[in-house]
Residue, then its C-alpha position, 0 to 999 in steps of 0.5 A: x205528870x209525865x208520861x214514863x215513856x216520853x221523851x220530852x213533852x207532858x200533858x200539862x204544859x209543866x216543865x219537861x224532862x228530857x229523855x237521859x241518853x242511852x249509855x249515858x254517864x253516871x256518878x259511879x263512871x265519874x267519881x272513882x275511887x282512884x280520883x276520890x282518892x288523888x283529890x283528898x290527899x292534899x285535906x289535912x284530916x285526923x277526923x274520919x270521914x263523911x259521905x257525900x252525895x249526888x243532888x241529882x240521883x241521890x247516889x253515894x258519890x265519895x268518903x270523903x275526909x273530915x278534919x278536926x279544929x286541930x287539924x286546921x291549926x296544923x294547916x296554917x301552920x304549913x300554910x304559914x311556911x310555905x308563904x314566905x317563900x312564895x311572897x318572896x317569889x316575884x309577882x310576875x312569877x305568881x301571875x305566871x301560874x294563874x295564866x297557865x292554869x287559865x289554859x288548863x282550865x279550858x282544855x280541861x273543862x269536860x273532868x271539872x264539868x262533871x264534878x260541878x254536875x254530880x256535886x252541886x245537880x245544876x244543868x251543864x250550861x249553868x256548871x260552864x258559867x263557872x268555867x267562863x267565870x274562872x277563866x275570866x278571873x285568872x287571865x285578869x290578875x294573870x295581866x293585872x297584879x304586876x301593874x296593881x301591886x307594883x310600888x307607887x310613889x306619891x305627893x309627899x308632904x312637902x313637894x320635893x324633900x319628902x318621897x311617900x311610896x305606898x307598898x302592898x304587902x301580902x296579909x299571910x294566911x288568908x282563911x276562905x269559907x266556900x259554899x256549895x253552890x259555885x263550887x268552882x268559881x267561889x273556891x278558887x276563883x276568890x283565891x286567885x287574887x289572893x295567890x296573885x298579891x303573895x298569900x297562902x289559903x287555908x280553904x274549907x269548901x262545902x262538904x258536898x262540894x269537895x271534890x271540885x275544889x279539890x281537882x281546882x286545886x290539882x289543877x292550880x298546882x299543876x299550873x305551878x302553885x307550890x302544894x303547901x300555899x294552898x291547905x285544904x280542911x273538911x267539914x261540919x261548917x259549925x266546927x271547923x269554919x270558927x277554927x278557920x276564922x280564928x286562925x286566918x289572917x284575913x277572911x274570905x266567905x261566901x254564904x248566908x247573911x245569918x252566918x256571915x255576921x258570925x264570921x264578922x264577929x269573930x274577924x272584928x274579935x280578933x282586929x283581922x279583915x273579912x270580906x262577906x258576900x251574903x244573900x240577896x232578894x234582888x229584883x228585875x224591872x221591866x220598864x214601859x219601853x222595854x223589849x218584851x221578848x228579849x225581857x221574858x228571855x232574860x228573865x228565865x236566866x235571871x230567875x232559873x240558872x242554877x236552879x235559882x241558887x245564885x245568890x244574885x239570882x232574880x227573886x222580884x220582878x216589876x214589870x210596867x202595867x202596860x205591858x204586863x200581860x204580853x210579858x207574863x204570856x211570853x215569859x209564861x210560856x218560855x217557862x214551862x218550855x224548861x227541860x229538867x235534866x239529870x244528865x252529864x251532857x247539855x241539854x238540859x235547861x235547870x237542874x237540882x236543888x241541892x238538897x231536901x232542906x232546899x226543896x223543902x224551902x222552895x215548897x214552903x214558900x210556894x204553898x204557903x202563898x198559894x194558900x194565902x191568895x196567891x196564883x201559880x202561873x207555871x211550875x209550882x211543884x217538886x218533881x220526885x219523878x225527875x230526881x229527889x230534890x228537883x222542883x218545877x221552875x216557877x211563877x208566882x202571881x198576886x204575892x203580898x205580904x206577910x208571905x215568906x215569898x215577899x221578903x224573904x230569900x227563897x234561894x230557889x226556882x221561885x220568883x214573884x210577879x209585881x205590877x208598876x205604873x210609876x217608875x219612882x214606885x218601883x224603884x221605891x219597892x225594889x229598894x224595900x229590902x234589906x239586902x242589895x246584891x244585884x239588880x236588872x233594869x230592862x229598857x230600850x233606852x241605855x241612857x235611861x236605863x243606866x239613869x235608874x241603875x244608879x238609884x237602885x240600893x244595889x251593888x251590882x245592876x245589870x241593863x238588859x241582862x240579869x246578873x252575868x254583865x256585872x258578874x263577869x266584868x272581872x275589870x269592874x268591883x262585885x259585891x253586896x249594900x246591907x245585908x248582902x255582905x262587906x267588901x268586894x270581889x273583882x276589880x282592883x279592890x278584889x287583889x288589894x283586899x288581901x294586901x296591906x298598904x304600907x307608906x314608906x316616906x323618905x324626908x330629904x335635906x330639912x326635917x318637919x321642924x324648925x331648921x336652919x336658924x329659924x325659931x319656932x314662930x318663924x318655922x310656923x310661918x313658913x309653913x302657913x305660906x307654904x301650905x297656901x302656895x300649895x293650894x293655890x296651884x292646886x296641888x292635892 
């Protein structure tokens, strides 16, 4: 254990926690009751109120309101007015606001990094990946949506006499489930694109972490956003996320596989659209060329941002016999190097788990594999000493099935270690999940390692990274095969997702029928040799 006194080294080589500044900064500095109060303002509420607490000291941060399912019907209501004005408004005008906030965001960065701390307990570097994140997606459909939503005309059916223009027009009120663990960037950077193609939002974002959903909000409206295309409702998900669901237009939601096909059933019920992206158990190969030390830096990224609760965190990792036992000292090593921190300052390299029921998780996995065979190469443990929900970054070696670690998402600082010595195996036994999320590839060789990516059930596949390449190439489609959800983020298909395509096709001089004089076999004919000219120049 860790001396009280220390500032920053242990006497068993475990992760370390260094020493909180003198003066430093805490929840009650933070989160006043001015703030709590100019944030949840906008919730639309008639249902009391619930606390909220601090992962990272268990202190009280907020009261924060909570809404009922009436309260969600009043707020698409309002959504649905406001919309129409701003679908009304032009796009370059919309995309306006998301290039202003992008601005806002970044001199503002230090108030919404606080928020993401005290809410979520994840280390400062790791709240910035949020920033970075959301940055990236503003100043992309800031530039992007005029070009992706403008008119396009195409082929018609006949070349000439029929003008086909495809429209995208907004869907209305898009109803977004956000969860707790990107309370930044899967709040309002999954609503960005929706604003952008002319829609409102009716969001209900994870109670505990309201509060940086809602100063996004501010924020956007500050950058120009009309208050009431974006309604905001609290609280318990089992209550008030079917009332979302059972209003929205088209859904959006971020969460666990268990509760993304419950929100399938009810979009699919009511004919609407959704997108899911769910969880993940997604693995790390470290070919036989790979460069070792920067494939054991990787994989601490990979395996502990955020504590291990992203859901395209690095939970297997595969790594060539040849050079397994020089990885595993290096990554070892870097390991059980880690700060644990509470602190609203950089610094530290992981911080909390979100909650009791994660830590509880994250502990049963780990124990259970021990007691099934399994070795703990570092970490291995809660830390009560740093903070309630805090556990050690950890390796685990020699995992089989049935442990619960093998197969199932941990959502925690837990990965496992697999050795290969054909890479059609490990390929074979990164695939044996049901979910596909992401994925990493670690070689020397890029033509190689993209070779191997394309075999992988994956949606996104990181060379030489962990997740952040794929994530933050906003140009670039993001999403989940199997079990790990529907649809995408990013990318074009992450705008046009919340548009309707609409063909306008206007037929000139001679109609699709029999005209002229020509009787019915004639007009067939006609158009037999039509349709072969057609192919013979290629035309599609």
């Amino acid at each position: 254990m860790t001396d009280p006194q220390d500032t920053g080294t242990v006497t068993d080589g475990n992760s370390r926690n260094p020493a909180v500044p003198a003066g430093a900064r805490g929840a009650a500095d933070v989160v006043t009751p001015g703030l709590v109060d100019r944030l949840t303002r906008c919730v639309v509420s008639t249902g009391g109120t619930t606390t909220s607490r601090t992962p990272l000291t268990g202190d009280v941060l907020a009261e924060l309101p909570v809404s009922t399912p009436e309260d969600v019907a009043g707020a698409f209501a309002r959504a649905r007015q406001a919309q129409r004005a701003w679908a009304a408004t032009p796009v370059r005008r919309r995309a306006a606001v998301l290039l202003r906030f992008h601005d806002l965001v970044l001199a503002r960065q230090s108030e919404v990094l606080d928020l993401i701390q005290l809410e979520t307990g994840k280390a400062r570097l790791h709240a910035h990946e949020e920033i970075q994140a959301v940055a990236v997606a503003a100043r992309h459909y800031g530039h992007a949506a005029p070009a992706l939503l403008r008119p396009k005309g195409h082929t018609g059916v006949l070349p000439l006499l029929t003008k086909a223009t495809e429209l995208r027009r907004p869907r209305g009120v898009v109803g977004q489930i956000a969860p707790w663990n990107y309370p930044f960037e899967l709040s309002v950077g999954d609503a960005l694109p929706a604003f952008a193609a002319g829609n409102a939002v009716v969001m209900k974002p994870d109670t505990q972490t309201a509060l940086t959903a809602l100063w996004a909000r501010r924020l956007l409206v500050e950058a120009g956003l009309p208050e009431g295309v974006w309604q905001v409702v609290l609280g318990d998900g089992p209550v008030v996320g079917p009332a979302v669901v059972a209003h929205a237009d088209y859904v959006s939601f971020t969460g666990s596989t268990r509760t993304g096909r419950e929100v399938a059933r009810g979009a699919a019920a009511r004919l609407v659209g959704c997108s899911l992206e769910l969880g993940g158990k997604n693995a790390m190969l470290v070919l036989r060329d790979a460069d070792v030390e920067k494939a054991a830096a990787g994989a601490v990224r990979a395996c502990f941002s955020s504590a291990g609760q992203l859901c395209v965190s690095i939970e297997r990792l595969y790594v060539h016999s040849s050079l397994a036992d020089d990885f595993l000292r290096r990554f070892t090593a870097r390991t059980k190097a880690m700060r644990l921190g509470t602190a609203l300052a950089y610094g530290a390299d992981m911080g909390s788990l979100i909650s009791a029921r994660q830590l509880e998780t994250v502990t049963r996995h780990v124990e259970e594999a021990v007691a099934k065979g399994a070795t703990v190469l570092a970490g291995g443990r809660p830390r009560p000493d740093v903070g309630p929900f805090f556990h050690e970054p950890t390796i685990l070696d020699g995992v089989e099935p049935p442990m619960a670690v093998c197969a199932e998402e941990t959502f925690g600082p837990v990965v496992s270690v697999y050795r290969f010595d054909d890479e059609d195996e490990a390929v074979r036994r990164a695939n044996a999940t049901p979910y596909g999320l992401n994925a990493s590839v670690w070689t020397t060789d890029g033509r190689r390692g993209r070779a191997l990516a394309a075999r992988l059930d994956a949606g996104t596949v990181n060379v030489n990274e962990g997740y952040a390449a794929a994530y933050g190439s906003a140009r670039a489609p993001m999403g989940g095969m199997g079990d790990s959800g529907l649809g995408r983020r990013h990318g074009s298909e992450g705008l046009l997702k919340y548009t309707e395509a609409q063909t306008v096709a206007h037929q000139r001089i001679m109609p699709l029928a029999p005209a002229f004089g020509l009787d019915d076999e004639q007009y067939a004919r006609v158009m037999t040799r039509g349709l072969r000219l057609l192919k013979a120049v290629r035309l599609r």
